[in-house]
C-alpha angles and dihedrals in degrees: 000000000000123000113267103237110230121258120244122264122230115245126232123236109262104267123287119275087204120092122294111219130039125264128230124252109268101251116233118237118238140034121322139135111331116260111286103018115108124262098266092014111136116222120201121184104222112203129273101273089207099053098094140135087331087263120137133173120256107167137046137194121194124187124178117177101166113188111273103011138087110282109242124197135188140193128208141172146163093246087066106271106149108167130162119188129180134206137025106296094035093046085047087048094041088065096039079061102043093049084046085046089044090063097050115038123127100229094057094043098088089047119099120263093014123116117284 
């Protein structure tokens, strides 16, 4: 058999004289709809969801007591309590003292309705 000759290749136009890469969009002077909102698109500025009634919380409590396994309890707050307790009496005694803490605790005692 005799070697197949290859076929020709087509050849590609010479490159472009034009410019190469693409230009941005003259901007318009002026108001308008905020960048990224659609042309005709209505924005509405709902209100802030946390802003309630000026509560916020200070203190947590987490208990975990899977099946099977050791309770565990702690006791957090913004004063800089920071308490871990296992097992089942110290994880009991852990939330007697965060409801005492709770109480007392200088950060809650200017609220309303908190121990003075």
């Amino acid at each position: 058999m005799s070697p197949r000759p290859h076929p020709h290749l087509k050849c590609l136009p010479s490159a472009p004289t034009g410019p190469g890469l693409a230009e941005p969009a003259p901007t318009s002077a002026g108001g308008g709809a905020p960048k990224g909102v659609a042309e005709g698109v209505p924005t509405a500025v709902r209100p802030d969801q946390q802003a309630g009634d000026g509560r916020y919380p200070v203190a947590w409590l987490t208990i975990s007591a899977p099946r099977g396994a050791v309770p565990t309890a702690t006791s957090v707050c913004a004063c800089g309590r920071n308490l871990f307790a296992a097992g089942h009496r110290k994880a009991l005694a852990l939330v007697e003292d965060h409801t005492r803490h709770r109480d007392l605790c200088s950060l809650r005692t200017h609220q309303e309705g908190a121990a003075v």
